[in-house]
N, CA, C and O atoms as a GROMACS GRO file, in nm:
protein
  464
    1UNK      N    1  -1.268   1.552  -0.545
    1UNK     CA    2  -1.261   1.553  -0.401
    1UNK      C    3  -1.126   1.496  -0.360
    1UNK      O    4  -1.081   1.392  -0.409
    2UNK      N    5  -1.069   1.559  -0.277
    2UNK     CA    6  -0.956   1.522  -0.239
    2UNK      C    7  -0.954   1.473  -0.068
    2UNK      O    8  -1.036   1.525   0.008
    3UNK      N    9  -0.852   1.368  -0.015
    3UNK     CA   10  -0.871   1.328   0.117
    3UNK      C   11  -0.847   1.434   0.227
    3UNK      O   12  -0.747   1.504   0.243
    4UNK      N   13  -0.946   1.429   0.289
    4UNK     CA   14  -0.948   1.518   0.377
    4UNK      C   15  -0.925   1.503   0.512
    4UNK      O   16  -1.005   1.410   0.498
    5UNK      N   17  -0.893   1.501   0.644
    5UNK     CA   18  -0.919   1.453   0.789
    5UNK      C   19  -1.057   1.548   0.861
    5UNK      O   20  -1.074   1.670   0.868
    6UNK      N   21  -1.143   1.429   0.909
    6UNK     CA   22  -1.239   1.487   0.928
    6UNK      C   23  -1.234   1.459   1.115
    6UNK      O   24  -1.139   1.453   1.192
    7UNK      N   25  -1.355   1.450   1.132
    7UNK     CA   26  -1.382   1.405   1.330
    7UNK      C   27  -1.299   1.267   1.293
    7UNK      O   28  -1.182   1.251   1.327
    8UNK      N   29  -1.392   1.150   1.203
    8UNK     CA   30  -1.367   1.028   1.228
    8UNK      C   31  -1.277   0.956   1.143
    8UNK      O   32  -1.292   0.834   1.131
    9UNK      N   33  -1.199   1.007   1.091
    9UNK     CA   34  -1.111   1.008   1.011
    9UNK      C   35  -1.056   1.052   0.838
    9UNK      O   36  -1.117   1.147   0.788
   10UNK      N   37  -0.988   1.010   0.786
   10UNK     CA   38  -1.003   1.068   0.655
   10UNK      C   39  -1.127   1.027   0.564
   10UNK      O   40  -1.191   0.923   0.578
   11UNK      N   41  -1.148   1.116   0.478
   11UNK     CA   42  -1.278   1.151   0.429
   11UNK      C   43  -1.230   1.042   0.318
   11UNK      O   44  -1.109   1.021   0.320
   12UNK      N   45  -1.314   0.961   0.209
   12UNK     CA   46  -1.351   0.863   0.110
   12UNK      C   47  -1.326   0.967   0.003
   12UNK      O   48  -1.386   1.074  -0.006
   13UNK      N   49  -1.184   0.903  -0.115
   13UNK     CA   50  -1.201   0.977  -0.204
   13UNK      C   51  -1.321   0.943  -0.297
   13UNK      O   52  -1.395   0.853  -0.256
   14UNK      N   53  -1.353   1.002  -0.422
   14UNK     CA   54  -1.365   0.952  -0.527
   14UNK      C   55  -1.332   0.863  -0.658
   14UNK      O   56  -1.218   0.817  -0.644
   15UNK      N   57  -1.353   0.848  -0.702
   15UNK     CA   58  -1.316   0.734  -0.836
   15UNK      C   59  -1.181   0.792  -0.868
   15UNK      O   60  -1.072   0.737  -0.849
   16UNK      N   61  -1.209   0.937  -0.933
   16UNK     CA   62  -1.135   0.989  -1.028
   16UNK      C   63  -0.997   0.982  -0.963
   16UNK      O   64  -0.891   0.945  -1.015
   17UNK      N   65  -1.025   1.032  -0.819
   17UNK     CA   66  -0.891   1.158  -0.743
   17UNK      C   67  -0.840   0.974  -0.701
   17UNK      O   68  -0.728   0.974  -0.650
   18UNK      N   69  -0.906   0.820  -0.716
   18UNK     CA   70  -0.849   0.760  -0.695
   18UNK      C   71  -0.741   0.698  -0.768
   18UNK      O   72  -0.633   0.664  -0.721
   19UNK      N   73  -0.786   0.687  -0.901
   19UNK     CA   74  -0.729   0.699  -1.009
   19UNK      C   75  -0.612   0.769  -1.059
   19UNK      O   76  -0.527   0.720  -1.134
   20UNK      N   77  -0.614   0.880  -1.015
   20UNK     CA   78  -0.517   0.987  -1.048
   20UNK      C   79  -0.407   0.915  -0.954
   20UNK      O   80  -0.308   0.866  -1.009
   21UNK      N   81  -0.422   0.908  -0.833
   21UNK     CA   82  -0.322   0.882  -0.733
   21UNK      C   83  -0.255   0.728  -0.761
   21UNK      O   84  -0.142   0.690  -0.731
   22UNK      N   85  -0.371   0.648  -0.831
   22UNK     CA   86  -0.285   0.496  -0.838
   22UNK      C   87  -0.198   0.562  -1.007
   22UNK      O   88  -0.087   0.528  -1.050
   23UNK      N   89  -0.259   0.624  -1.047
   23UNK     CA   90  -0.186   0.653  -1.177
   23UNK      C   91  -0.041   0.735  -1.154
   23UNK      O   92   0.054   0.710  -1.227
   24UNK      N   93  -0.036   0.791  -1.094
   24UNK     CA   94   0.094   0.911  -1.029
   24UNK      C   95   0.165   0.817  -0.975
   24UNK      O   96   0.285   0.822  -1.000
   25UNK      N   97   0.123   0.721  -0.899
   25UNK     CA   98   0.235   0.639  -0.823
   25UNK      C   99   0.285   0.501  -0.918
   25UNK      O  100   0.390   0.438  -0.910
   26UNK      N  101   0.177   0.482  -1.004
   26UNK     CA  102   0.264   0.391  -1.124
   26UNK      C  103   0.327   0.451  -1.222
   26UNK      O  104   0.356   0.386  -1.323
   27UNK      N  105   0.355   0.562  -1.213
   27UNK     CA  106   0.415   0.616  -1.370
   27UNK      C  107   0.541   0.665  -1.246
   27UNK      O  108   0.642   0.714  -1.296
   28UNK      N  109   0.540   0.659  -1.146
   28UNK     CA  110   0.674   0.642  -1.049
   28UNK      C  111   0.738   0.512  -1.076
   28UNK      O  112   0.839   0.483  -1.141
   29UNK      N  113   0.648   0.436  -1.006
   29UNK     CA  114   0.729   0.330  -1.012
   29UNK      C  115   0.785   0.281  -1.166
   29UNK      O  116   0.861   0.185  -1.180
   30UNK      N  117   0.745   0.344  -1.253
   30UNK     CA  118   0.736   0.315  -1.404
   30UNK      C  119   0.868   0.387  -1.410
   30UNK      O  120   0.949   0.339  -1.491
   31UNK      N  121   0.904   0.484  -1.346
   31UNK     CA  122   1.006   0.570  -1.354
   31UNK      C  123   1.132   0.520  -1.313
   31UNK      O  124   1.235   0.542  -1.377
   32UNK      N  125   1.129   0.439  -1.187
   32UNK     CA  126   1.244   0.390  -1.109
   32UNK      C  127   1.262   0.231  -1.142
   32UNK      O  128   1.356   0.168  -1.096
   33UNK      N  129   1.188   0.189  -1.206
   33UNK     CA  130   1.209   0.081  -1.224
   33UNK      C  131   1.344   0.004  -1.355
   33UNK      O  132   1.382  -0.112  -1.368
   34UNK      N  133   1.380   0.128  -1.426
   34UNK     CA  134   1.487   0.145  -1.490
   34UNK      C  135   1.610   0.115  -1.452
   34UNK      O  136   1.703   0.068  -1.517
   35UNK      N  137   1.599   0.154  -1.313
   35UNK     CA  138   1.753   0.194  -1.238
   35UNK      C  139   1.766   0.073  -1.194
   35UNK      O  140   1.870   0.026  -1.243
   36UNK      N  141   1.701  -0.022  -1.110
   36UNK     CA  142   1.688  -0.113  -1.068
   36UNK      C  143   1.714  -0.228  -1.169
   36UNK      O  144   1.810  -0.306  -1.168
   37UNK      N  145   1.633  -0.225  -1.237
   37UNK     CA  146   1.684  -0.333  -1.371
   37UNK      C  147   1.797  -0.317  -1.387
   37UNK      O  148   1.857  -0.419  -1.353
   38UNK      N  149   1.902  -0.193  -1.444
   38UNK     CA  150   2.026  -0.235  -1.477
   38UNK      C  151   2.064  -0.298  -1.358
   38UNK      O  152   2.175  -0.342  -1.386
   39UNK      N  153   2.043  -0.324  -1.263
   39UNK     CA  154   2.143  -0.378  -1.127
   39UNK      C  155   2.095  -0.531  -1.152
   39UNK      O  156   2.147  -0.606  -1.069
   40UNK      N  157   2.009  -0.597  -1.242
   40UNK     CA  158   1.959  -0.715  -1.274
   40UNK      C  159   1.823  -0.740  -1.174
   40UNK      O  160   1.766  -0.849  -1.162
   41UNK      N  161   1.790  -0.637  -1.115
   41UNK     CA  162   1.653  -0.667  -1.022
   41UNK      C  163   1.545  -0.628  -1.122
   41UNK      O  164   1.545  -0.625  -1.245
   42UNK      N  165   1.447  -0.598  -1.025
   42UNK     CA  166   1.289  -0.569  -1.049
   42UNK      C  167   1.226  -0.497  -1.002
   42UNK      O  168   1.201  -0.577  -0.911
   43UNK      N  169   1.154  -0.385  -0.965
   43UNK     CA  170   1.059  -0.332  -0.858
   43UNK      C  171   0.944  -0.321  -0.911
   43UNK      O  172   0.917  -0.244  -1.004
   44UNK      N  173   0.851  -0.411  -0.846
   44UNK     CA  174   0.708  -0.426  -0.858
   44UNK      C  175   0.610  -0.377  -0.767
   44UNK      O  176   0.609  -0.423  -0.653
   45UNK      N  177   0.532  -0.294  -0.800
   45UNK     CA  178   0.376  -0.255  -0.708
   45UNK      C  179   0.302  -0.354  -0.659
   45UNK      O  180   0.201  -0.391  -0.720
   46UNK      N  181   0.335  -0.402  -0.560
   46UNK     CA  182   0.181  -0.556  -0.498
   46UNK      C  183   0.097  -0.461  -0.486
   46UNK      O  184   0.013  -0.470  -0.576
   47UNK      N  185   0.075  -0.360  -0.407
   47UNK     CA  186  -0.031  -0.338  -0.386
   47UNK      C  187  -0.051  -0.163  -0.345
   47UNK      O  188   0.050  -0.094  -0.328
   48UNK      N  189  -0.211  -0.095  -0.331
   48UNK     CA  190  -0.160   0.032  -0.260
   48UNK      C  191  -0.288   0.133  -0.238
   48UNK      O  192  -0.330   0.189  -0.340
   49UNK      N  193  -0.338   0.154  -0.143
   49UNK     CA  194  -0.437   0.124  -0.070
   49UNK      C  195  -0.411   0.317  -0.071
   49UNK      O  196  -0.359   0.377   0.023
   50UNK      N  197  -0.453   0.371  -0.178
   50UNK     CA  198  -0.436   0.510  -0.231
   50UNK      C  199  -0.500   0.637  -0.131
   50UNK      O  200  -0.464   0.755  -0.133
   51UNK      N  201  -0.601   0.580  -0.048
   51UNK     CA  202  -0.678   0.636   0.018
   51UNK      C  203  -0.596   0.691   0.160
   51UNK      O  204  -0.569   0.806   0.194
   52UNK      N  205  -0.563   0.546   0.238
   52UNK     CA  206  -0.467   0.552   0.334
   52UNK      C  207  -0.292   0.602   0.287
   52UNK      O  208  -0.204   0.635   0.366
   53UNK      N  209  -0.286   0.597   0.192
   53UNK     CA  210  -0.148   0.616   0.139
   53UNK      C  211  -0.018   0.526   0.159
   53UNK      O  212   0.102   0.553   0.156
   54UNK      N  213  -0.094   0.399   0.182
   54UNK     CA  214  -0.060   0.289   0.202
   54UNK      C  215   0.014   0.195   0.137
   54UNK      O  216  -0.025   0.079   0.127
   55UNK      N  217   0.179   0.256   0.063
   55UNK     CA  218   0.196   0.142  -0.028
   55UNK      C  219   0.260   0.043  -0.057
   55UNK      O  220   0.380   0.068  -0.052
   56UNK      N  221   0.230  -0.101  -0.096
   56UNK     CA  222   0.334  -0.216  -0.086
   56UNK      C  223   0.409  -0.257  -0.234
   56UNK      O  224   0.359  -0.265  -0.346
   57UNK      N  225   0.564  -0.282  -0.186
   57UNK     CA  226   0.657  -0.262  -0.315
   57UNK      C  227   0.704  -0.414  -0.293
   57UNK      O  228   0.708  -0.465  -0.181
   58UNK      N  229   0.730  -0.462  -0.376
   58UNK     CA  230   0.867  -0.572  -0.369
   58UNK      C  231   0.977  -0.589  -0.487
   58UNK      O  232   0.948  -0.596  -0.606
   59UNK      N  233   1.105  -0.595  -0.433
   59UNK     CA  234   1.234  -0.612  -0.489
   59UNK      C  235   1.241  -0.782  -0.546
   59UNK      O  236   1.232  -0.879  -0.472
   60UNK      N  237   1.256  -0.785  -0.664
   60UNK     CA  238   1.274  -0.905  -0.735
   60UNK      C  239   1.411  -0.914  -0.830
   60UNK      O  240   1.478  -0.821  -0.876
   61UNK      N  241   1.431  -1.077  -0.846
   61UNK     CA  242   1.515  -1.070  -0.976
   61UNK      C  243   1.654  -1.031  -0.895
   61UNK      O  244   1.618  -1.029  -0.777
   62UNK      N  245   1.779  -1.003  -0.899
   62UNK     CA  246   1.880  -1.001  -0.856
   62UNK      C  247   1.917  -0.956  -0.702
   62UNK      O  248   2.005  -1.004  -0.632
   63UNK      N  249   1.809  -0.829  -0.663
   63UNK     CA  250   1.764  -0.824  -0.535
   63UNK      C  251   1.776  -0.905  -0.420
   63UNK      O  252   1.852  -0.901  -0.323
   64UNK      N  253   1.676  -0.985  -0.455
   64UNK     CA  254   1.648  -1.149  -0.405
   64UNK      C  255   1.792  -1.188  -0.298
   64UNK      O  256   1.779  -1.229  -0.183
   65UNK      N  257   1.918  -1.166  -0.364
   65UNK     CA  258   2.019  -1.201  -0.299
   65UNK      C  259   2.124  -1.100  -0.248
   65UNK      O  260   2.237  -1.118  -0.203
   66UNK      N  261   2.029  -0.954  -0.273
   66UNK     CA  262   2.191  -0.852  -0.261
   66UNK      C  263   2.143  -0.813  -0.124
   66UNK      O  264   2.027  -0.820  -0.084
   67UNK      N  265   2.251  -0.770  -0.054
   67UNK     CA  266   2.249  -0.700   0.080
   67UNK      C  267   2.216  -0.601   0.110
   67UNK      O  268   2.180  -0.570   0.223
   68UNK      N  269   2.222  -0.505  -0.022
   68UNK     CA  270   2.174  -0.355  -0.006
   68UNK      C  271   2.008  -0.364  -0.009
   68UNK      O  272   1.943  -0.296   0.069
   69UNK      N  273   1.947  -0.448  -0.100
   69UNK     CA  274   1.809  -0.428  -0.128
   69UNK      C  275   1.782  -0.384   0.035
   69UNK      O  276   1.746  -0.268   0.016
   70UNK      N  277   1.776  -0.401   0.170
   70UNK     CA  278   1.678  -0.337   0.212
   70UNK      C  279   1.668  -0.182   0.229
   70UNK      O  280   1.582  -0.108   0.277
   71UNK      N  281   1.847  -0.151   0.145
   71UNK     CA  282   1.845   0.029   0.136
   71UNK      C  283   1.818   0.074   0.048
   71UNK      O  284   1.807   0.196   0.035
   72UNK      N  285   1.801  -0.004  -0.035
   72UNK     CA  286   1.730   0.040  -0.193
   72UNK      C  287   1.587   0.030  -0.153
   72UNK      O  288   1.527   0.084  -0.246
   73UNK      N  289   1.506  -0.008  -0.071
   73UNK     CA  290   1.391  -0.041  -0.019
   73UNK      C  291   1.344   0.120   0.066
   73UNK      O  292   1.247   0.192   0.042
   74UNK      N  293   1.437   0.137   0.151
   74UNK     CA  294   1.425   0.258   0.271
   74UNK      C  295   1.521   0.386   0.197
   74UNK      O  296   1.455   0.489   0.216
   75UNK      N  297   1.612   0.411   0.143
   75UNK     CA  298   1.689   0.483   0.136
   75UNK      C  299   1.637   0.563  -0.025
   75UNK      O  300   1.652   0.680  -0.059
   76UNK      N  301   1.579   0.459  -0.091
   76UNK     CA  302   1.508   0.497  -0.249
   76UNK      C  303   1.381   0.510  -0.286
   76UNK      O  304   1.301   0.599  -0.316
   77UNK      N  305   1.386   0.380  -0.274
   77UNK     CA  306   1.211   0.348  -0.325
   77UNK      C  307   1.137   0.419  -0.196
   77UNK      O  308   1.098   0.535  -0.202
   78UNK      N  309   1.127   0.363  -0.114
   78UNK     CA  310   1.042   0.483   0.010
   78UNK      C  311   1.070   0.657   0.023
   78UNK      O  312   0.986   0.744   0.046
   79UNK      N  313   1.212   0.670   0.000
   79UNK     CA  314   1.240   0.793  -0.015
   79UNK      C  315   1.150   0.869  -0.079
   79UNK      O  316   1.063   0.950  -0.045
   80UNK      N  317   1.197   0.818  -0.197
   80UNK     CA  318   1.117   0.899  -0.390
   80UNK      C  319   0.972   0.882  -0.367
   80UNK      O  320   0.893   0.976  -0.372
   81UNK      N  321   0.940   0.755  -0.341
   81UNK     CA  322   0.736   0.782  -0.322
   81UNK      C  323   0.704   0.901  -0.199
   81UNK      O  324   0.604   0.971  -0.215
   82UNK      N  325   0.773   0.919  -0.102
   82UNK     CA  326   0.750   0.985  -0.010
   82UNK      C  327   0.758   1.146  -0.028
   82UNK      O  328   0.679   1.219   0.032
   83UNK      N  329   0.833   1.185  -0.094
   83UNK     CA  330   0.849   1.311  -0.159
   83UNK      C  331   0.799   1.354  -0.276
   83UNK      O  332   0.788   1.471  -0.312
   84UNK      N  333   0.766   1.249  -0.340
   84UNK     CA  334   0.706   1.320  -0.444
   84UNK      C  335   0.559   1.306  -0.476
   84UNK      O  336   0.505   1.367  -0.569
   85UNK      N  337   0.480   1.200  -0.374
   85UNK     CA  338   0.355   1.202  -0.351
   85UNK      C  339   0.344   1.198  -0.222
   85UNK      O  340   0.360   1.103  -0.146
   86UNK      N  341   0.308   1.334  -0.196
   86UNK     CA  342   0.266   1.416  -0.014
   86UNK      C  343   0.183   1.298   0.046
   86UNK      O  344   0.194   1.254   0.161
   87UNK      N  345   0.096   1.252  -0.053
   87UNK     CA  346  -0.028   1.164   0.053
   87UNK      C  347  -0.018   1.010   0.057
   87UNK      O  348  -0.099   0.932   0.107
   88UNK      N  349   0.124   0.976  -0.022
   88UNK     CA  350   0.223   0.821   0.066
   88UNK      C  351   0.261   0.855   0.221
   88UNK      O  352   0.353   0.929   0.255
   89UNK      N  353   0.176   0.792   0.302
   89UNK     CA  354   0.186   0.773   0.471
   89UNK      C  355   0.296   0.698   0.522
   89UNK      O  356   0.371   0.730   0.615
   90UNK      N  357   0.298   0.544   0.418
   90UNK     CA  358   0.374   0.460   0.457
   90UNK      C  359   0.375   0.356   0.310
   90UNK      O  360   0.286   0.325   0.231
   91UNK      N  361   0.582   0.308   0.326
   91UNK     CA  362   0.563   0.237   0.252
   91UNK      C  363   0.618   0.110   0.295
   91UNK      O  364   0.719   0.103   0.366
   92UNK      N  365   0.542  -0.008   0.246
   92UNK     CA  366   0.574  -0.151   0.318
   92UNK      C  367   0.659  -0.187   0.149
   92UNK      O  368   0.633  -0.150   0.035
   93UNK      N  369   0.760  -0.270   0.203
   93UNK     CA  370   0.858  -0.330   0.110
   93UNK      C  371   0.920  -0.503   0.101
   93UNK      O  372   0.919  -0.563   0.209
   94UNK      N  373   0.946  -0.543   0.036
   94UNK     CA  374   1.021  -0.655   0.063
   94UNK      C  375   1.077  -0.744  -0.022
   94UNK      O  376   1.076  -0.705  -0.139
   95UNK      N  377   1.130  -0.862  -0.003
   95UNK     CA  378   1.213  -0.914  -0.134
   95UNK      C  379   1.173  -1.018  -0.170
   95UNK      O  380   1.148  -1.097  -0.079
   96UNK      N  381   1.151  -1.063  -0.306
   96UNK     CA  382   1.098  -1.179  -0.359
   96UNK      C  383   1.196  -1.281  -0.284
   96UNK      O  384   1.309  -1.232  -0.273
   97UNK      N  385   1.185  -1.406  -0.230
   97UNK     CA  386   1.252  -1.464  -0.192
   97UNK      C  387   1.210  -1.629  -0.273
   97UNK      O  388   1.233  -1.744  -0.237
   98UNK      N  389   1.149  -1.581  -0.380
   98UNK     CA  390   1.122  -1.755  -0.415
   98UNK      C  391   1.237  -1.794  -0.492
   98UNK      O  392   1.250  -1.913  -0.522
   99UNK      N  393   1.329  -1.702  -0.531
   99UNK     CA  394   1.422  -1.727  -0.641
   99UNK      C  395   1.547  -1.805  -0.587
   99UNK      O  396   1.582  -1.747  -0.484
  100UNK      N  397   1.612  -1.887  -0.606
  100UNK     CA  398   1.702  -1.950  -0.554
  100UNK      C  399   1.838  -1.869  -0.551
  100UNK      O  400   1.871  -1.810  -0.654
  101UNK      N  401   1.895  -1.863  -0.471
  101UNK     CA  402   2.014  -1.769  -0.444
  101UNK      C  403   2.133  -1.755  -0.549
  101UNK      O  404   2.185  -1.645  -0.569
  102UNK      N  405   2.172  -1.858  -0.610
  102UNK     CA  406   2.272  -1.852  -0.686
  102UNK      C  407   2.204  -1.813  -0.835
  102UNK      O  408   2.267  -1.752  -0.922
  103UNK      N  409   2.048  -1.863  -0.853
  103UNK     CA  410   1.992  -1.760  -0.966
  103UNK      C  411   2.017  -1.650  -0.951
  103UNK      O  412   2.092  -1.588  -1.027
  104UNK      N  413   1.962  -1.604  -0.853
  104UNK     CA  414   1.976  -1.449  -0.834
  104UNK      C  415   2.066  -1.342  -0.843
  104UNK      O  416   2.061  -1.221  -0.866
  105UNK      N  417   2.168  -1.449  -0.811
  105UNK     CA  418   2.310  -1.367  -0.743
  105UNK      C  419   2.355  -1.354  -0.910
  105UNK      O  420   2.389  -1.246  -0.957
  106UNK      N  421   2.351  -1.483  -0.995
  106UNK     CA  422   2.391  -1.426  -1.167
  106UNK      C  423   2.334  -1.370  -1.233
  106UNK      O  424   2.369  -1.359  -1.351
  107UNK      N  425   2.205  -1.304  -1.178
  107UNK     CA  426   2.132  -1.214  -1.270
  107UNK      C  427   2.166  -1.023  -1.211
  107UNK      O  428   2.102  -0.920  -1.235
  108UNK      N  429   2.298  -1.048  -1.128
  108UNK     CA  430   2.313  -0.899  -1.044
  108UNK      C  431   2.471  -0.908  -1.154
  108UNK      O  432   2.546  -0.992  -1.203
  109UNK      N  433   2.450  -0.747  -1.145
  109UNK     CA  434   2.574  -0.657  -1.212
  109UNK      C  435   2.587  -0.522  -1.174
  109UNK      O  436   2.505  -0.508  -1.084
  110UNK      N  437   2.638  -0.427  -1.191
  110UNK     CA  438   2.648  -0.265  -1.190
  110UNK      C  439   2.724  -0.265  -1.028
  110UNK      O  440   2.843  -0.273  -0.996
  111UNK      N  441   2.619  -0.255  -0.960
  111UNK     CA  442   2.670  -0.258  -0.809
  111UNK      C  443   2.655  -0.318  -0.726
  111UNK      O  444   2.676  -0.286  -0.609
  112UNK      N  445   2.612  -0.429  -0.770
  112UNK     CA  446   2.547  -0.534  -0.693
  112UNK      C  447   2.664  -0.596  -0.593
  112UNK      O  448   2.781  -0.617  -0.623
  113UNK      N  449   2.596  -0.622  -0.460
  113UNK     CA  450   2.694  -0.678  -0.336
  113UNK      C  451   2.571  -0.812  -0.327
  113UNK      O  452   2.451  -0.792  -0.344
  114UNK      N  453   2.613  -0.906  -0.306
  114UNK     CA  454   2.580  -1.066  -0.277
  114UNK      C  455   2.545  -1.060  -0.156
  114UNK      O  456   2.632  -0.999  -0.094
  115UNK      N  457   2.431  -1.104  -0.067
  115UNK     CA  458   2.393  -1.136   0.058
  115UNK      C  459   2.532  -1.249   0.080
  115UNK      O  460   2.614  -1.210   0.164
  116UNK      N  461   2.560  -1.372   0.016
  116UNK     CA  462   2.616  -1.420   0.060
  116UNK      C  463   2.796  -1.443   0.046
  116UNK      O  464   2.855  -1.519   0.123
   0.00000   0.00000   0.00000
């Protein structure tokens, strides 16, 4: 069974077709998470609410301090989930911020620009 829009809203998938969809969107993020590492970051799945197409990402690890992460956020990571799984609605993003800045900033290389 796949999600459908009904009178009262979208229809309840099943197990399987839920499965499939958290599985498709982690073997994404499994995918992009390559690119990101060489830059000394991270991109992690918090969370993702498969039904609504609802999904939450966060930028870790060198991120933390670069200026671009929120276009690597909107310009990539939202991009690529958005196109290549039709039934991502929306994606929520954001940056680990527990890491102390000058950690962060020495764990960035490739193209990394410094928030500060």
């Amino acid at each position: 069974m796949d999600e459908l829009e009904g009178p009262e809203g979208p229809v309840a998938l099943d197990d399987v077709a839920r499965a499939e969809r958290l599985g498709e969107l982690q073997a994404l993020i499994d995918l992009m998470r390559p690119a990101v590492q060489a830059d000394g970051g991270d991109l992690v799945l918090v969370n993702a609410d498969v039904e609504r197409g609802i999904v939450e990402v966060e930028l870790a690890g060198a991120c933390s301090s670069c200026a671009i992460s929120t276009a690597t956020l909107q310009g990539g990571v939202e991009r690529i989930l958005r196109d290549r799984l039709p039934w991502v609605t929306e994606v929520l993003g954001g940056v680990d911020d527990s890491m102390d800045d000058l950690e962060s900033a020495a764990l960035g290389r490739g193209a990394y620009v410094p928030r500060f």
